[in-house]
Structures are given as structure tokens and as C-alpha cells.
N, C-alpha and C positions, 0 to 999 in steps of 0.2 A: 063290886063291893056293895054290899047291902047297908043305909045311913039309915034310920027311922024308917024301916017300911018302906022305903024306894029305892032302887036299884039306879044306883048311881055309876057311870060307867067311865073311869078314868083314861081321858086320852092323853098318850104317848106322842110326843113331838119325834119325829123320825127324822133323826141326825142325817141329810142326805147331805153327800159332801160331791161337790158339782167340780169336774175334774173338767180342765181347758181341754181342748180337742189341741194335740199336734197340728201345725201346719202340714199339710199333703209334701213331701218332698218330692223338687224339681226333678222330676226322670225324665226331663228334655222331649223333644219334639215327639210323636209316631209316628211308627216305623212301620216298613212288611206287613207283617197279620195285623198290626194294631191298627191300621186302617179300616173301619169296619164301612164307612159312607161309600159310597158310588152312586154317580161316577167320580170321578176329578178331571182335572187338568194339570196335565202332565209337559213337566218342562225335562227334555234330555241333559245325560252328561257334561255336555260341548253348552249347554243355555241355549241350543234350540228350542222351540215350541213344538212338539206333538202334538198338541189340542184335549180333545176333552172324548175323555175313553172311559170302560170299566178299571175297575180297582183292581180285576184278577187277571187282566191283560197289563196293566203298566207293572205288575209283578212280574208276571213273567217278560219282561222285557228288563224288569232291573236286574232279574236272576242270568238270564243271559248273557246280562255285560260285568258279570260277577260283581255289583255293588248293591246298593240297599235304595228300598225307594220310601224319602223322607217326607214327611209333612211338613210343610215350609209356610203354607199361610191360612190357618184351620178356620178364618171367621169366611173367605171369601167363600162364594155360592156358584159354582162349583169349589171344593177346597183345591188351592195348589199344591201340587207335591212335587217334588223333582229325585232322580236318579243320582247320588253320589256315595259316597266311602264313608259311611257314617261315625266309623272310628277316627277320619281323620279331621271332620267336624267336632268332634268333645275334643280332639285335642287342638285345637282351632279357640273354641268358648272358653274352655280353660286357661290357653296362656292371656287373653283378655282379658280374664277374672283376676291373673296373678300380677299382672301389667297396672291393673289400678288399683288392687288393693296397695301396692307399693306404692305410691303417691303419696307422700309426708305432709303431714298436716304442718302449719305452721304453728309452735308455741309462744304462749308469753313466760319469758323466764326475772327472777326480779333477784337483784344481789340489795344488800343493807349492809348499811354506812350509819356509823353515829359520831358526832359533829368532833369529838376527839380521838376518831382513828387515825393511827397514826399512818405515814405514807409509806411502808414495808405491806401494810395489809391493804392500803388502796390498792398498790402497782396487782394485788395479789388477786383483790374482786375484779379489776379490770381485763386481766387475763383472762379470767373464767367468763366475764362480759362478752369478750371478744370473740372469746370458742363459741358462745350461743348465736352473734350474730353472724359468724362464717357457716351454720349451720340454718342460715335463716331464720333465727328466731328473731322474736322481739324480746327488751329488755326493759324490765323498769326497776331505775335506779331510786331507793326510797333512803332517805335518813333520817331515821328515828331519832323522837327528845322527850327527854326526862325528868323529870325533876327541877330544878332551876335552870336546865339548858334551853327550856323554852324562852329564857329571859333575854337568849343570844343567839337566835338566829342565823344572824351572818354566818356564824361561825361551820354550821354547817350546809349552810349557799355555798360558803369558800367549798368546802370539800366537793359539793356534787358536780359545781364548774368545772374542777377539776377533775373528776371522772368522765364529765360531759369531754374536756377538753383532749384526753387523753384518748378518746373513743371516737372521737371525729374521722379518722380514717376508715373506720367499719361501719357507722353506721351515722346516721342523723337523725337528729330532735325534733319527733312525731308531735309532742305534746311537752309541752317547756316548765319550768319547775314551776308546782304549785304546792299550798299547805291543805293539808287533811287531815285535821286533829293536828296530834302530836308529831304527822309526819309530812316531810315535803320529798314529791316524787316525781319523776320525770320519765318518760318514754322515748326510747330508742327502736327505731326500723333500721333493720339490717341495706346497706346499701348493694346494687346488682353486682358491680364490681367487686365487692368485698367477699363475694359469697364464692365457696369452693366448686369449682368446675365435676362435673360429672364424669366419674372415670369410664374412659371407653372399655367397650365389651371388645371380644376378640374378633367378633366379626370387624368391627371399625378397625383395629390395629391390620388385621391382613390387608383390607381394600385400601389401598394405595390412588391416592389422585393424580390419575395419568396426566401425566406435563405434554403439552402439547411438543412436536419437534421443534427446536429453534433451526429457522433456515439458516447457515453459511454462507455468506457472499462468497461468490470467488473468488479470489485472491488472484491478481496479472500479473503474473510473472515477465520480467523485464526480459526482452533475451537475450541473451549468454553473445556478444561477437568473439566467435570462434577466429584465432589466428591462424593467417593460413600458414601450413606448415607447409616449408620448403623439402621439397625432394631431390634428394643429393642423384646428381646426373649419372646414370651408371656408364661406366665405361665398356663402351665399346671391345670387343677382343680382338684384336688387328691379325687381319689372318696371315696365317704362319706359311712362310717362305719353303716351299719345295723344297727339296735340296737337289741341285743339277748333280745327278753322275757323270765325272770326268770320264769322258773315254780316258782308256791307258794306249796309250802311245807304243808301238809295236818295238819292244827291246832285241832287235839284232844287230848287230853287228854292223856297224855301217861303211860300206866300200867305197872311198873317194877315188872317180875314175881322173885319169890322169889328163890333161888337155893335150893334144898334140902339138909338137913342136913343129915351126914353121921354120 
């Protein structure tokens, strides 16, 4: 644009909008062809040592034992690599990743009390108390005042005592009742014993803890005196009498001879 006979040249502020670069996402160790260095040193299957080779020979030696050959420690000079199953490595890093994302923070949870609640809605905060500390939380017990209630204090000391006192089996008084402002509050830690056991997985229900055998003592049998039994005398068979055959006596006729006379 032309002002008074001088060529005045208006500059443009160039809207550049400056975009964050993505972080590179984790594509785990390399692998095979991604290996580009040689040599290395190469650790086998079994965690033997092979030593320190080219990169196109510990290939073919991972291809051989049909597994994959990983990069295991890329800063070392030689780098180290080893031969394994690289699919069952990610699934290895992963159940690790899921193992501690799981791991529960602990929270602070706070129920409120005002110094004329009545005791239907205590029993009712203290409950819900109770479930934060069996869940390992902390609790802080606060009760707010109002108006001329600040004038009466005690009145709600009485009430948190007794929240305190009714909560004593779950947990104990981290930090004991103080005022803060308008509110007086107190802190509860869950106690170990109080806190719900972790339920076994099913591998723990099958393994059984084998009992060792309890030895038997012997037992001594006393022994038995057998009576002697008597054996009835068997009788003899008296042996059996012949029978004599009478001759028979010859049946004639019998002639008496006469004597002679003198």
C-alpha cells in the first residue's frame, strides 16, 4: 500500500499453531530384521552363553530352534540379545502391567455430623464409616456448626465421641478431634485386622496343603490264651469174633453092641 509517496508494506503475523509431537509408542524390545548393529552377544534358549557373533548368524540360529532373536540389553557394547518366544514375552510384560495397575490406592473418605443429629442417622454414618474402613480407606469424621451452635460445643464433642467410640473396632484415631473454623474433625486409619481378606483365585482353591502323614503307633495286642480243647477219646472197634463152625455130628443111627454074658 502506497501512504504519502512511500511504499509502506504491511506485515502479517502468521498464525502458526505449534502442535505437541505424540509420544513414540512402546513397540517393546527388537526383534529379527530390527536388529540392524553387529555383532552382538548372544545368550541361547536354556541362558547359555554363545558369546559374541554376527547378527546374521545368531538369526539363523534363532530361526533354527523356531523362536525369535530379542534384544534384551541395547545400551551394552556389544548389545545383548537372546533367543526366546517373543509372543510369550508381551504376554509375560502384560500380565505385569495388569498385576499393578490393580493395586488400590488408598482414599480419604469424610462422613458429617451436626452437633443435633440424632442417633438413627449416626448408627447410619457410622455404617457407611465402617464399609470405607474395611475397604482400607481413611475417614475423617467432621461436625459442622452454625449459627449459635458455635456457642455449644460440647454438644457436638458428645456426638463425634461417639462416632469415635462406636468405630473403635474398625479402625483407630490417626489425628484426635480438633476445631477448624466452624468445624471440628477427626481422622480415622483403617485397622489390618479390620480390613477384608483378599479372595483367593482358583489357582489357590485347587493347591491344597499337603498334611504331612501322621505316624500310627502300633497298637500290642495282648494275646488271646487259647483253652485247650479236649479231645473226646475215640473208641476203639473191638474186633469182631469169628464165628467157629460147629462141625455136625454124623446123624446115623446108633447101634449099641450088647456086652457078653459071663
Amino acid at each position: 500500500m502506497k501512504h504519502g509517496g512511500g511504499l509502506h508494506t504491511s506485515s502479517r503475523r502468521l498464525n502458526i499453531q505449534h502442535f505437541d509431537r505424540q509420544a513414540a509408542q512402546d513397540r517393546g524390545p527388537r526383534k529379527n530384521e530390527q536388529i540392524r548393529i553387529s555383532p552382538i552377544r548372544l545368550i541361547g534358549a536354556e541362558g547359555e552363553q554363545l558369546g559374541v557373533m554376527p547378527t546374521f548368524e545368531a538369526l539363523q540360529k534363532a530361526r533354527e530352534a523356531g523362536l525369535d532373536l530379542v534384544e534384551v540389553a541395547p545400551d551394552e557394547r556389544p548389545p545383548v540379545c537372546r533367543i526366546l518366544d517373543y509372543g510369550k514375552l508381551r504376554f509375560a510384560t502384560s500380565q505385569k502391567g495388569n498385576k499393578s495397575s490393580k493395586v488400590r490406592q488408598q482414599k480419604l473418605k469424610e462422613i458429617r455430623v451436626r452437633p443435633k443429629t440424632d442417633d438413627h442417622d449416626v448408627d447410619t454414618k457410622v455404617a457407611q464409616a465402617r464399609k470405607f474402613l474395611e475397604h482400607n480407606d481413611k475417614v475423617q469424621v467432621t461436625v459442622i456448626f452454625r449459627g449459635r451452635e458455635m456457642q455449644h460445643q460440647e454438644e457436638g464433642r458428645r456426638v463425634l465421641d461417639s462416632v469415635l467410640e462406636k468405630l473403635a473396632t474398625a479402625g483407630k484415631v490417626e489425628r484426635p478431634p480438633t476445631m477448624d473454623g466452624k468445624k471440628m474433625t477427626a481422622l480415622i486409619m483403617p485397622n489390618k485386622s479390620a480390613a477384608k481378606p483378599k479372595p483367593k483365585t482358583k489357582s489357590e482353591e485347587t493347591k491344597k496343603p499337603a498334611t504331612p502323614p501322621t505316624a500310627t503307633p502300633p497298637t500290642a495286642t495282648p494275646p488271646t490264651a487259647t483253652p485247650p480243647t479236649a479231645t473226646p477219646p475215640t473208641a476203639t472197634a473191638k474186633p469182631t469174633a469169628t464165628p467157629t463152625t460147629a462141625t455136625a455130628k454124623p446123624t446115623g443111627p446108633t447101634t449099641a453092641t450088647a456086652k457078653p454074658t459071663v
